[in-house]
DSSP file (Angstrom, degrees, kcal/mol; ACC not computed):
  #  RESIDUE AA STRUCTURE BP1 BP2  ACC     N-H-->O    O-->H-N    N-H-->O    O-->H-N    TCO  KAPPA ALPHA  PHI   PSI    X-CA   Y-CA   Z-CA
    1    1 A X              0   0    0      0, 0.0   114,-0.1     0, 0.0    91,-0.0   0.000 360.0 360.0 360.0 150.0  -30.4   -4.2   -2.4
    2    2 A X        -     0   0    0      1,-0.1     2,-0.8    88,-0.0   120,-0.1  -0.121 360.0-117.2 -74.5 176.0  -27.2   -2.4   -1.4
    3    3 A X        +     0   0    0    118,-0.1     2,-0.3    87,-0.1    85,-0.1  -0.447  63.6 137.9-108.7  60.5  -25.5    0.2   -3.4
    4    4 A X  B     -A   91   0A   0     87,-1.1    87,-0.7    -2,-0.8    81,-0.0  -0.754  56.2-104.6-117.7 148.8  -22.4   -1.7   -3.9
    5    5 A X        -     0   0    0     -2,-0.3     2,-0.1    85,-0.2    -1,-0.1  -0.209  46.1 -94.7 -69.9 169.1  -20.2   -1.9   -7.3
    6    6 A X        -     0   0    0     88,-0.1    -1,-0.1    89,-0.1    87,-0.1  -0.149  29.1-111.9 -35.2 145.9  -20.4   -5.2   -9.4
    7    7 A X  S    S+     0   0    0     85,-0.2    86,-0.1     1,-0.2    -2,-0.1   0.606 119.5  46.5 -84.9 -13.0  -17.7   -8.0   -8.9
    8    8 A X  S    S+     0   0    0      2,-0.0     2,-0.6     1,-0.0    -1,-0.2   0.611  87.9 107.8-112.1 -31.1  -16.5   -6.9  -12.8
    9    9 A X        -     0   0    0      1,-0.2     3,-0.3     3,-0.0     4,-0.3  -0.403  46.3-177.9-105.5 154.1  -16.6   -3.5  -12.2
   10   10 A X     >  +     0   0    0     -2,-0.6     4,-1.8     1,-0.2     5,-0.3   0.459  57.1 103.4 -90.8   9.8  -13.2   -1.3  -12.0
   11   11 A X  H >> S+     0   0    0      1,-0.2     3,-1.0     2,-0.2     4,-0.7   0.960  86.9  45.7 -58.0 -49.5  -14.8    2.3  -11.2
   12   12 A X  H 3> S+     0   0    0     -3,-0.3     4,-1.8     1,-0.2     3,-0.4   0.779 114.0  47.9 -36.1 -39.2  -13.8    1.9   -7.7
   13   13 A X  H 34 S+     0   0    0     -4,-0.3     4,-0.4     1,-0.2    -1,-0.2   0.710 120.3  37.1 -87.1 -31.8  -10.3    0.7   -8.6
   14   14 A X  H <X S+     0   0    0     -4,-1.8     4,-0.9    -3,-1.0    -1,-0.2   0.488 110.9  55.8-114.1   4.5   -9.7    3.3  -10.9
   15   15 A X  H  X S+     0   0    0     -4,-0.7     4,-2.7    -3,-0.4     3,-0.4   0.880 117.6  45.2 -85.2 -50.0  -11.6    6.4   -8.9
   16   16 A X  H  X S+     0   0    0     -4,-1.8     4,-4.4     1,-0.2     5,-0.4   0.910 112.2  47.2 -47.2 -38.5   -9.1    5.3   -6.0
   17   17 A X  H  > S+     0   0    0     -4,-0.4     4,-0.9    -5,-0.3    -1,-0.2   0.881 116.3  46.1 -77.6 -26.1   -6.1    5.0   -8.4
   18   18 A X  H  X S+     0   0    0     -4,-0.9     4,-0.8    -3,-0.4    -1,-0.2   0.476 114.1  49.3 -84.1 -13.3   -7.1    8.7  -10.0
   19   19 A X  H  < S+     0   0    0     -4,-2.7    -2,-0.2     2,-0.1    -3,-0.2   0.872 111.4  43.0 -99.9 -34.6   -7.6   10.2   -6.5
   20   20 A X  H >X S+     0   0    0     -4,-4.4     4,-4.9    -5,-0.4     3,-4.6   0.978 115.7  59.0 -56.0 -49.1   -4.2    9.1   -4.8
   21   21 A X  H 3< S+     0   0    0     -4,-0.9    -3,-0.1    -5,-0.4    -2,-0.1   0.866 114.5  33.3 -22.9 -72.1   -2.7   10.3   -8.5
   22   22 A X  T 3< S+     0   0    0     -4,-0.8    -1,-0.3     1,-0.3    49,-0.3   0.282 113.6  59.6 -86.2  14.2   -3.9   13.6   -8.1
   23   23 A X  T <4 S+     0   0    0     -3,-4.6     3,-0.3   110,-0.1    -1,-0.3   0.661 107.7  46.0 -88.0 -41.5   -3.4   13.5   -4.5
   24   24 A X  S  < S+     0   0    0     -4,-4.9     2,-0.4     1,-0.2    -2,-0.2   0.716 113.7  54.8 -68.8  -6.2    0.3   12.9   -5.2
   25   25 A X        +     0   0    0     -5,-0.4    -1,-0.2    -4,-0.1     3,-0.1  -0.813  58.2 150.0-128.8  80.5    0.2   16.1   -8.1
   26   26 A X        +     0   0    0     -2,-0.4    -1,-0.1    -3,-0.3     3,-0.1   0.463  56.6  66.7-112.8  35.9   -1.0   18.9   -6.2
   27   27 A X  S    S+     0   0    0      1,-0.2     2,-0.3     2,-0.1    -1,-0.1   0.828 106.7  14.1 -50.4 -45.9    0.9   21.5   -8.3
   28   28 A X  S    S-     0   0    0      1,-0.1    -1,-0.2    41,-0.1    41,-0.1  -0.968  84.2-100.9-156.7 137.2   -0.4   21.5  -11.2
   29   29 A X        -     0   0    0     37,-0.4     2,-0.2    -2,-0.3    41,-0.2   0.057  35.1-135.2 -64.9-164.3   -3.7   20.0  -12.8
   30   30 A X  B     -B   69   0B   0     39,-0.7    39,-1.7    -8,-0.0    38,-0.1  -0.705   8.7-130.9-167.2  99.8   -3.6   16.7  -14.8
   31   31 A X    >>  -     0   0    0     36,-0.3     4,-1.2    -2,-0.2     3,-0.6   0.165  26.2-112.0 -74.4 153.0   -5.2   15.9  -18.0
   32   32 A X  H 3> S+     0   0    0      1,-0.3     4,-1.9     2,-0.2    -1,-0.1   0.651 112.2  70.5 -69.5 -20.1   -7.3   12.8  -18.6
   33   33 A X  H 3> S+     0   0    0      1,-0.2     4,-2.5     2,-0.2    -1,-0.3   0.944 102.4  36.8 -71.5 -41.3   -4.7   11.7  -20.8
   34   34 A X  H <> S+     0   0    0     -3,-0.6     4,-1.2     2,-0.2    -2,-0.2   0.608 114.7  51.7 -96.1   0.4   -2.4   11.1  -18.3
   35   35 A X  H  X S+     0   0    0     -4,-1.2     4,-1.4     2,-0.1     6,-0.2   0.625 107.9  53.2 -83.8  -9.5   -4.5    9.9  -16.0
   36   36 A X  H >X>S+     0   0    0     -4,-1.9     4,-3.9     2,-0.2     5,-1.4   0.987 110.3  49.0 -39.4 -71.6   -5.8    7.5  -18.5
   37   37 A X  H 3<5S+     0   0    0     -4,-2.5    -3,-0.2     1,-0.3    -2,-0.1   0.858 115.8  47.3 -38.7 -53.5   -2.0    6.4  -19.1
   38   38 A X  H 3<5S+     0   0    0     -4,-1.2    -1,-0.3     1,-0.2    -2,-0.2   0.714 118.1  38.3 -47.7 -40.2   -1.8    6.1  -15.5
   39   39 A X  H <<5S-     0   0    0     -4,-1.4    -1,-0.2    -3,-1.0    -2,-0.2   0.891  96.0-135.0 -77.6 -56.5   -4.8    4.3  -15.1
   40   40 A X  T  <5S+     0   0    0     -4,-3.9     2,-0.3     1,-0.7    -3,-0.1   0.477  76.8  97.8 103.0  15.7   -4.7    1.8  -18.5
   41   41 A X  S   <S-     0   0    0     -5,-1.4    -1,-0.7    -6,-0.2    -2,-0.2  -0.780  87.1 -78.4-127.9 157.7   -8.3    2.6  -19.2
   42   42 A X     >  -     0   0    0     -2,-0.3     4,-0.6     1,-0.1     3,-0.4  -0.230  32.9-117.2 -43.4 147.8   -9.5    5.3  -21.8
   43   43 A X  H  > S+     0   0    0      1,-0.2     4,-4.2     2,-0.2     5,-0.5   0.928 114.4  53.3 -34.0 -56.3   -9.6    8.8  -21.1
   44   44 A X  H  > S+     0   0    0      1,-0.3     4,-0.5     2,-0.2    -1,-0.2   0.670 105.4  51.6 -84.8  -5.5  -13.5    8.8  -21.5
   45   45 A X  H  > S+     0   0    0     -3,-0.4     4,-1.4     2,-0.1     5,-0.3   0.599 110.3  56.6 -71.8 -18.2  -14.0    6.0  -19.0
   46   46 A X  H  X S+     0   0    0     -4,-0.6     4,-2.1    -3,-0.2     5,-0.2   0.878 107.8  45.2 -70.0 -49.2  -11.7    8.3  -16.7
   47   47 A X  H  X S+     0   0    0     -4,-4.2     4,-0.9    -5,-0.2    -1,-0.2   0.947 107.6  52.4 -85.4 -32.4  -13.7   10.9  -16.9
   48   48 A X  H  < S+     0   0    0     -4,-0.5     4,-0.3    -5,-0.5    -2,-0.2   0.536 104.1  57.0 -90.3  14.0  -16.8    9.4  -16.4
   49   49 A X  H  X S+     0   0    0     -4,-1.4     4,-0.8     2,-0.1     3,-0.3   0.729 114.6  46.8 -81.9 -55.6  -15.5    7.5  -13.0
   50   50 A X  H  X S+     0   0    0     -4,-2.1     4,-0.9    -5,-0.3     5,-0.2   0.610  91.6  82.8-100.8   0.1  -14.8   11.3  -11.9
   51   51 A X  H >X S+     0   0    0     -4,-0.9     3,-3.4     2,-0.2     4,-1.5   0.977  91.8  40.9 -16.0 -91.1  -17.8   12.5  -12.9
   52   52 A X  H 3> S+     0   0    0      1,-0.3     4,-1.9    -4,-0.3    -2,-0.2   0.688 116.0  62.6 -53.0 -24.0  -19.8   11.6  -10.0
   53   53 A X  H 3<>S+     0   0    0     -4,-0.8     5,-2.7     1,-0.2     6,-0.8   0.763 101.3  50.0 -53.2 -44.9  -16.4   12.9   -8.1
   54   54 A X  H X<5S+     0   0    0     -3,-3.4     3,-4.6    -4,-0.9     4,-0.3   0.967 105.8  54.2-111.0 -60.6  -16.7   16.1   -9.4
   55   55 A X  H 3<5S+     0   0    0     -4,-1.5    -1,-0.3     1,-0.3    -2,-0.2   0.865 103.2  56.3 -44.8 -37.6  -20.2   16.6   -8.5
   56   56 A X  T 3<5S-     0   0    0     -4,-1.9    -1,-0.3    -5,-0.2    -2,-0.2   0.324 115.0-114.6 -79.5  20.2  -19.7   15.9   -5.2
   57   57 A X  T < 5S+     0   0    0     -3,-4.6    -3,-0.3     2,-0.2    -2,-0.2   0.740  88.4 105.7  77.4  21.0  -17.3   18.3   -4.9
   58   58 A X  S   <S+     0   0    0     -5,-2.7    14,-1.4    -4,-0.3    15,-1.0   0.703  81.9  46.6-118.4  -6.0  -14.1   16.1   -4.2
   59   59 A X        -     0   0    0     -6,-0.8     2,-0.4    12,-0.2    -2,-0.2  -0.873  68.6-159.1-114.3 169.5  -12.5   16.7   -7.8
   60   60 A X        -     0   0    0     -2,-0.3    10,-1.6    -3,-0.1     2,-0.4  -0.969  12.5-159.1-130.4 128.6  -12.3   20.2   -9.6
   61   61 A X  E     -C   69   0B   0     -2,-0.4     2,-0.4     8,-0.2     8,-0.2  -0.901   4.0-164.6-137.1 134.9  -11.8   20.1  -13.7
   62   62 A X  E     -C   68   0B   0      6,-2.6     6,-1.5    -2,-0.4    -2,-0.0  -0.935   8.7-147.0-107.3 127.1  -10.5   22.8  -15.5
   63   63 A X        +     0   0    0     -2,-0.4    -2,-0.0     4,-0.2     0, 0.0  -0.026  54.7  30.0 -96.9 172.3  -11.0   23.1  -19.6
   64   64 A X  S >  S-     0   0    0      2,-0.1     3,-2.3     3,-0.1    -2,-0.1   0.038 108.6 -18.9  54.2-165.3   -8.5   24.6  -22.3
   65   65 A X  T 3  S+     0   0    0      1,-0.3     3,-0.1     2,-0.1    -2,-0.0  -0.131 134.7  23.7 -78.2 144.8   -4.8   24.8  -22.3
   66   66 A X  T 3  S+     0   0    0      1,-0.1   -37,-0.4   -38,-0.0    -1,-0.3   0.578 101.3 138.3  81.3  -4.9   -3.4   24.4  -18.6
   67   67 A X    <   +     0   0    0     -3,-2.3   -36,-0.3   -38,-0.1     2,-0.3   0.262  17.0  99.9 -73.3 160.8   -6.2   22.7  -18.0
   68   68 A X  E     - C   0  62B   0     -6,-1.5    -6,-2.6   -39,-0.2     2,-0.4  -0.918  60.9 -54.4 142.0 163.1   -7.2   19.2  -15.8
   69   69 A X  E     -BC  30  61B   0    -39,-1.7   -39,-0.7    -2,-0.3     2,-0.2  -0.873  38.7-173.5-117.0-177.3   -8.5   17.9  -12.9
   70   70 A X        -     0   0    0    -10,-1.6   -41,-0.1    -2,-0.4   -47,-0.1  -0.837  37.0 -98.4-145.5 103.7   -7.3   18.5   -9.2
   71   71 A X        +     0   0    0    -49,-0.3   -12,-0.2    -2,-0.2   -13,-0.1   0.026  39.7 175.9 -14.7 126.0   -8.4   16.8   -5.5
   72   72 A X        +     0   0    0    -14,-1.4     2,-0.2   -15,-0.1   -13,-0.2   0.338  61.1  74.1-104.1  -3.4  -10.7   19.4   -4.3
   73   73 A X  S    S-     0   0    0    -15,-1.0     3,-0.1     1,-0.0     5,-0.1  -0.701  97.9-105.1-119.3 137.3  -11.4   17.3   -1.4
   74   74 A X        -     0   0    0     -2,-0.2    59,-0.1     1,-0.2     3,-0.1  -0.591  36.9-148.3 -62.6 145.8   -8.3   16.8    2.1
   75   75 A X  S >  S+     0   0    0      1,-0.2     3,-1.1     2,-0.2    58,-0.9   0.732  93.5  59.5 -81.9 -24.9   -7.2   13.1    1.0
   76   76 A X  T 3  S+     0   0    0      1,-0.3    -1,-0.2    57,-0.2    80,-0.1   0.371 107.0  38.8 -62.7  14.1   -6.8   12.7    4.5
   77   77 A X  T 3  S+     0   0    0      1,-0.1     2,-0.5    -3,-0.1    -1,-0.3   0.412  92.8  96.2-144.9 -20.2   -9.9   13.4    5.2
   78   78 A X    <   -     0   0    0     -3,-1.1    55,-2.4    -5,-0.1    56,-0.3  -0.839  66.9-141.2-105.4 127.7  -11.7   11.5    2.1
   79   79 A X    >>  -     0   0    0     -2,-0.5     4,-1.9    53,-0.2     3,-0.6  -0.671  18.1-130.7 -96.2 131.6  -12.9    7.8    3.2
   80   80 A X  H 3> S+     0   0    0     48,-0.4     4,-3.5    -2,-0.3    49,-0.2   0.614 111.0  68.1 -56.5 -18.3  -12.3    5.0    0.2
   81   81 A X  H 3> S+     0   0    0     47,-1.5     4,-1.9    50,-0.3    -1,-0.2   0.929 100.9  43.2 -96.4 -23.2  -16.4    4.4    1.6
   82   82 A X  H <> S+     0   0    0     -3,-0.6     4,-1.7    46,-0.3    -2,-0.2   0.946 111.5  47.0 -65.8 -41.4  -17.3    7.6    0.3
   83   83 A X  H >X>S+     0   0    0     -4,-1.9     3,-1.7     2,-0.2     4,-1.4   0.990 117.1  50.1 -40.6 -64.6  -15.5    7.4   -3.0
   84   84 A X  H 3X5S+     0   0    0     -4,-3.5     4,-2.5     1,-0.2    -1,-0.2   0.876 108.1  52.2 -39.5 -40.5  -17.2    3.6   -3.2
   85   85 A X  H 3<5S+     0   0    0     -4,-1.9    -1,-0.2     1,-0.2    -2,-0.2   0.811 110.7  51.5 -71.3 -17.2  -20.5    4.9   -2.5
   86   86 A X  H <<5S+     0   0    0     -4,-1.7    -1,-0.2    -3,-1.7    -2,-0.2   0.785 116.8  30.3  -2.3 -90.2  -20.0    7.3   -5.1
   87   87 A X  H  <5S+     0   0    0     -4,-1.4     2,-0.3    -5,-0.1    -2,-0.2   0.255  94.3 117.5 -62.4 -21.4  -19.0    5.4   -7.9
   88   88 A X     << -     0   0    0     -4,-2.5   -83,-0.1    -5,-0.6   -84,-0.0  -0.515  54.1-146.4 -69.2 121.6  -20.8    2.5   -6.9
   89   89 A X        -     0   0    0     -2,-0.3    -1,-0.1     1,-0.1    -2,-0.0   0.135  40.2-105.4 -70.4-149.6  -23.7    1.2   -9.0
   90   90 A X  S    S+     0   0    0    -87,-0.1     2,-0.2     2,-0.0   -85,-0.2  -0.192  82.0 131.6-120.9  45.4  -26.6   -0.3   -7.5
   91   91 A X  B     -A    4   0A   0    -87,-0.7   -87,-1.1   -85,-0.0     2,-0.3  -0.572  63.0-124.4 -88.3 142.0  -24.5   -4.2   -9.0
   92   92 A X    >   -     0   0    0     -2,-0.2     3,-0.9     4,-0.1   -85,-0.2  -0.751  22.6-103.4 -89.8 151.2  -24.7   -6.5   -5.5
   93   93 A X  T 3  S+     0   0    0     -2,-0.3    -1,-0.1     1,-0.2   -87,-0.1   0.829 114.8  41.9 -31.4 -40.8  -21.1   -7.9   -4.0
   94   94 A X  T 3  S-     0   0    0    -88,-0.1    -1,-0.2     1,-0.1   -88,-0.1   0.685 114.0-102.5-121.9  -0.8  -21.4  -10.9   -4.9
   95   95 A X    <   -     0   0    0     -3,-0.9    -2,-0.1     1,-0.2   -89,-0.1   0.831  42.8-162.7 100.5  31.6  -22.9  -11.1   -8.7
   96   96 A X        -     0   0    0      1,-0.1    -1,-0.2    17,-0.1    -4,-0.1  -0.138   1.8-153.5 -55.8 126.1  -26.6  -12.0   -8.3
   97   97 A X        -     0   0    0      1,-0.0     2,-0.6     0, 0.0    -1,-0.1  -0.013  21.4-107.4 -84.0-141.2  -28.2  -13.2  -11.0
   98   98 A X        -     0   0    0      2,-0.0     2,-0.1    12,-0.0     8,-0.0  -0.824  34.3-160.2-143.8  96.9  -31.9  -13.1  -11.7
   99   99 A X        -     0   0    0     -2,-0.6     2,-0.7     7,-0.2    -3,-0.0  -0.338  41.9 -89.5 -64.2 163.5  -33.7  -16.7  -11.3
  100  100 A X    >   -     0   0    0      1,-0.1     3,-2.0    -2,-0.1     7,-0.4  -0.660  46.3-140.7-100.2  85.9  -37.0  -17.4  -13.0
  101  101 A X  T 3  S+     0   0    0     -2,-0.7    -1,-0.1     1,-0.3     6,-0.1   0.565  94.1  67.8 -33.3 -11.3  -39.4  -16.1   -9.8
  102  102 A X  T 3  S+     0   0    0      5,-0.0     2,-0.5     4,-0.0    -1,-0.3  -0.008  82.9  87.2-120.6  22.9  -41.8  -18.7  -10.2
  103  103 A X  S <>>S-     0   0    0     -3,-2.0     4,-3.0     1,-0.1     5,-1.0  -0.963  71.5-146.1-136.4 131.7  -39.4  -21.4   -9.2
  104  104 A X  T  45S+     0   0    0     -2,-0.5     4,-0.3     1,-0.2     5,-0.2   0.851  95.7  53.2 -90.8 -15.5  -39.2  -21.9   -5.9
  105  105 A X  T  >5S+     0   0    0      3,-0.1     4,-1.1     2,-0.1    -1,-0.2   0.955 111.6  50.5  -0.1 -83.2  -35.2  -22.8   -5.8
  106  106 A X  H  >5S+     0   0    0      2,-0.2     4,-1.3     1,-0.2     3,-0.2   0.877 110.9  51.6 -45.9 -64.4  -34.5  -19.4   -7.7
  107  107 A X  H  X5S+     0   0    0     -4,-3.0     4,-3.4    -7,-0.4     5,-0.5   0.939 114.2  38.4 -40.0 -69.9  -36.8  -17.5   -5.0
  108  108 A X  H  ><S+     0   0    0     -5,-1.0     4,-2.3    -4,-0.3    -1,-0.3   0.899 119.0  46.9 -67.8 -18.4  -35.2  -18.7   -2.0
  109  109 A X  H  X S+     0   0    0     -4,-1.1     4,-0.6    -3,-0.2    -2,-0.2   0.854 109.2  53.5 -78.6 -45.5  -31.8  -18.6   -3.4
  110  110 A X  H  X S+     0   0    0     -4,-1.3     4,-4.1     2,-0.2    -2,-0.2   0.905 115.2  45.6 -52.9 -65.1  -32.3  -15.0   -4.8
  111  111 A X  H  X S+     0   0    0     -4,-3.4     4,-1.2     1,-0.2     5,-0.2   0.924 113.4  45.3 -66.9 -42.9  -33.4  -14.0   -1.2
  112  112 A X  H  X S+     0   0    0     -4,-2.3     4,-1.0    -5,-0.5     3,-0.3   0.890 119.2  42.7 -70.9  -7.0  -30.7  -15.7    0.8
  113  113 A X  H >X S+     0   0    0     -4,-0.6     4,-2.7     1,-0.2     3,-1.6   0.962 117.3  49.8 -84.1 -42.0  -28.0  -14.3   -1.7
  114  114 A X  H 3X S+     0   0    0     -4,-4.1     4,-1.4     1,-0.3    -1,-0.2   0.648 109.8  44.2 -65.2 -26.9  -29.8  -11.2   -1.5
  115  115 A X  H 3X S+     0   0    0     -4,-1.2     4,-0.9    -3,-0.3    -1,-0.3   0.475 119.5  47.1-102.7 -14.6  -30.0  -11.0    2.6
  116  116 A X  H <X S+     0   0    0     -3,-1.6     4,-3.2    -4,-1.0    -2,-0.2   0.749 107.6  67.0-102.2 -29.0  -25.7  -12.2    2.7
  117  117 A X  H  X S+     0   0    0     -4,-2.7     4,-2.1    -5,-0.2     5,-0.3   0.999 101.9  33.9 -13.2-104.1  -25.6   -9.6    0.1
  118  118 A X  H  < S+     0   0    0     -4,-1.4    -2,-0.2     2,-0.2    -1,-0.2   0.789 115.0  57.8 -31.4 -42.1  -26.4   -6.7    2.2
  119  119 A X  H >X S+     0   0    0     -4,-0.9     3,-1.4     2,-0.2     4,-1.2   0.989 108.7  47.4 -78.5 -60.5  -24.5   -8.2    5.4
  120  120 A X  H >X S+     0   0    0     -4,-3.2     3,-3.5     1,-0.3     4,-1.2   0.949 114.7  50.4 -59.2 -46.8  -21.0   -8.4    3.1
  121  121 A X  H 3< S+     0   0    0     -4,-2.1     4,-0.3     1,-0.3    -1,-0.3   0.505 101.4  56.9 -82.0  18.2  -21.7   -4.7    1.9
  122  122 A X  H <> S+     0   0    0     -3,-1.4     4,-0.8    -5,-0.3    -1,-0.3   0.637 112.5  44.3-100.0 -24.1  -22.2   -3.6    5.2
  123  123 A X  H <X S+     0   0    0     -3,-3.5     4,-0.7    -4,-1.2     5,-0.4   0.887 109.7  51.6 -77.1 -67.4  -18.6   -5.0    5.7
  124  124 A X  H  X S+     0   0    0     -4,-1.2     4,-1.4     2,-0.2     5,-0.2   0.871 108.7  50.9 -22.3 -97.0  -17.1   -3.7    2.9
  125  125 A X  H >> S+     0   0    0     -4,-0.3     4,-0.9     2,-0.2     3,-0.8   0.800 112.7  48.0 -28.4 -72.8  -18.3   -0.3    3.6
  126  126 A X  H >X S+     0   0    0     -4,-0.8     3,-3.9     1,-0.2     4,-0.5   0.582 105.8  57.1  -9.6-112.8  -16.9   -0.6    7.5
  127  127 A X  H 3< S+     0   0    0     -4,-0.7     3,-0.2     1,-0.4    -1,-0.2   0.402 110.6  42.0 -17.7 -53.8  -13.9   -1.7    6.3
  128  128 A X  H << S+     0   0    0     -4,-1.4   -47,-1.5    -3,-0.8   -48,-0.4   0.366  99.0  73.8 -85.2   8.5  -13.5    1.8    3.9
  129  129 A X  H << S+     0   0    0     -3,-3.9    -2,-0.2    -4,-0.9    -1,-0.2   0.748  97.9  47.9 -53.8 -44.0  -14.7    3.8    6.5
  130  130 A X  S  < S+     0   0    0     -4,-0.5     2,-0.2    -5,-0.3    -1,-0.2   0.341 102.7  68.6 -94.9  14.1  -11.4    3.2    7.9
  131  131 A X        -     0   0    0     -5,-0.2   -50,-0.3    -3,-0.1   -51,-0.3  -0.653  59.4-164.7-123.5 172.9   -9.4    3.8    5.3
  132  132 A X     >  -     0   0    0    -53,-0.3     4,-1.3    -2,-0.2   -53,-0.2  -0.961  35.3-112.9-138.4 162.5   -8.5    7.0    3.4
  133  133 A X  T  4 S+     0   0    0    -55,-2.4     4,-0.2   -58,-0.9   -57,-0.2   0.455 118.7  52.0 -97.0  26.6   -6.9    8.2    0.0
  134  134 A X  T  > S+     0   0    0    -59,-0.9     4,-1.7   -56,-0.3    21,-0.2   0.600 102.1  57.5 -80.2 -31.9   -4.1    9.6    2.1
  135  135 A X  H  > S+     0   0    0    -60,-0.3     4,-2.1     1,-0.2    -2,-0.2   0.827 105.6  45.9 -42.5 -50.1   -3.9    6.7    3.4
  136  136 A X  H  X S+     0   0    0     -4,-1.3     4,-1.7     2,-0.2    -1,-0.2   0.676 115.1  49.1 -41.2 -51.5   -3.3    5.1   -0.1
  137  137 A X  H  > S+     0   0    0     -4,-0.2     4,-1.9     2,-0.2    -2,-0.2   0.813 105.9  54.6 -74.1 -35.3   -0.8    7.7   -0.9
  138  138 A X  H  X S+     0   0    0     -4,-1.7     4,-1.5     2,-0.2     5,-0.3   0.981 112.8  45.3 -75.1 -83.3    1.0    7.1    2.5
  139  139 A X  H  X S+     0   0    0     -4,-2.1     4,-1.3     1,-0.2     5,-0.2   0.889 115.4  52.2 -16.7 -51.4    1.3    3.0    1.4
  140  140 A X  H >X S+     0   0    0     -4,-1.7     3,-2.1     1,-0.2     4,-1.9   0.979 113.4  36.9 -60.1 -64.3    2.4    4.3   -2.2
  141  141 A X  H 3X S+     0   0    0     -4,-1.9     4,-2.0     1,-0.3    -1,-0.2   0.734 120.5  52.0 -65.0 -25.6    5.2    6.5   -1.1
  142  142 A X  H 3< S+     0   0    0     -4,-1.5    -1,-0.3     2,-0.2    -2,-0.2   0.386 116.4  40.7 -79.1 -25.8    6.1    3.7    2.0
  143  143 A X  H << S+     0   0    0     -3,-2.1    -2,-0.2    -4,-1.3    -1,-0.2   0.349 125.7  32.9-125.2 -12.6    6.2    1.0   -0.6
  144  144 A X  H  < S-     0   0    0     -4,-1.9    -2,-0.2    -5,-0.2    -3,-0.2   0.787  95.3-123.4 -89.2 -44.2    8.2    3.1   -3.7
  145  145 A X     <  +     0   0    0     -4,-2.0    -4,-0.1     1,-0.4    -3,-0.1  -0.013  53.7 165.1  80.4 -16.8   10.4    5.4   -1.8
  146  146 A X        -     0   0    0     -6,-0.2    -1,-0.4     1,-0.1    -2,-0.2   0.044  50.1 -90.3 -53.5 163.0    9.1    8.0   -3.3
  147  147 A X        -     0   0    0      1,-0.1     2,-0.7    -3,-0.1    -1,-0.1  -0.356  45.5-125.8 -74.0 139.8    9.3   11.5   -2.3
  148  148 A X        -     0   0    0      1,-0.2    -1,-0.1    -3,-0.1     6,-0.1  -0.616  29.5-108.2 -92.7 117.6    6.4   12.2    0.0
  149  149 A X        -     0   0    0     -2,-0.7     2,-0.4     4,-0.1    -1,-0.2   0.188  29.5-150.1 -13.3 161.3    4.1   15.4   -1.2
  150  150 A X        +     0   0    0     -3,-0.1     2,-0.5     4,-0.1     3,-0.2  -0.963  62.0  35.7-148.8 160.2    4.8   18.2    1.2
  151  151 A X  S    S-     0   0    0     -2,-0.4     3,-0.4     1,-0.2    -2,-0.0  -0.837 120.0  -9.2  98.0-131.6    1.5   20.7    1.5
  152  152 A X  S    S+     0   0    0     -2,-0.5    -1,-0.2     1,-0.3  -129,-0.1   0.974 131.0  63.0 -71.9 -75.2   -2.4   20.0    1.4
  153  153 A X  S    S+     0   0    0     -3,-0.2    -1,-0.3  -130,-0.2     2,-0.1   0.364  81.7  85.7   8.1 -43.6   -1.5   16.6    0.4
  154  154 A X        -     0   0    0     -3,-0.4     2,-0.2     1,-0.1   -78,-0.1  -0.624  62.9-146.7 -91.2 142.2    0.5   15.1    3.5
  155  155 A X        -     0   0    0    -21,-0.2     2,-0.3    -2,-0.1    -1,-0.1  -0.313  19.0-102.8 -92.6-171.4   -1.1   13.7    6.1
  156  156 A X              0   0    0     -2,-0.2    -2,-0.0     1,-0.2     0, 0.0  -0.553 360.0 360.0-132.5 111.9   -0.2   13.7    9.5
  157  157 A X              0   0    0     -2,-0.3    -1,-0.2     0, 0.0     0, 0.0  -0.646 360.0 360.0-102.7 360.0    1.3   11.0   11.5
């Protein structure tokens, strides 16, 4: 089975929405509290979406007063399909459940979901290949007016 998030779950949605964030802040680090606020989710779900982030080197967090995380990672350079794969649990696209194997229905149903399964998250992934979280940041500022970052942060074109 692929290694694609759950139709229910928001870590993708909120690793994206906490990497443009801190793409858009690279002054200053940024406490889980206010990416929480930002977010609408607890702090300690926040932090455990950037967990896996952190290991892989594309967030930085520093503890005590002044303290935060910060993109360690170009956003321009960081694909929305690595974040997913990332964050992603090993949940299928599309919500399988788990039929009673001995029914031969369940079986065959299980296996076609399972084999259209794989094919959409082979699309999905494509699809965030092409994308970036500067890209995402580029939309944001393009669709606010807001003032565009200037530094690491800016892409180019």
């Amino acid at each position: 089975m692929s290694g694609m998030a759950g139709s229910t779950s928001t870590r993708f949605a909120v690793a994206v929405h906490v990497l443009t964030y801190l793409a858009g802040v690279r002054d200053r680090p940024v406490s889980s509290d206010e990416l929480s606020a930002s977010t609408n989710v607890n702090a300690v779900h926040v932090r455990r979406v950037l967990g896996p982030l952190r290991d892989a080197g594309i967030v930085r967090s520093r503890s005590g007063p002044g303290g935060g995380w910060e993109l360690a990672a170009g956003p321009c350079d960081l694909t929305l399909a690595t974040v997913w794969r990332l964050v992603a649990d090993d949940q299928p696209v599309l919500g399988l459940h788990g039929p009673d194997p001995a029914c031969p229905v369940g079986r065959t149903v299980r296996d076609t979901l399972r084999d259209l399964d794989d094919s959409l998250a082979a699309v999905v992934v494509a699809e965030l290949e092409r994308r970036t979280v500067g890209g995402v940041l580029a939309d944001l500022v393009a669709d606010t007016g807001a003032e565009r970052p200037r530094g690491p942060g800016e892409c180019p074109g």
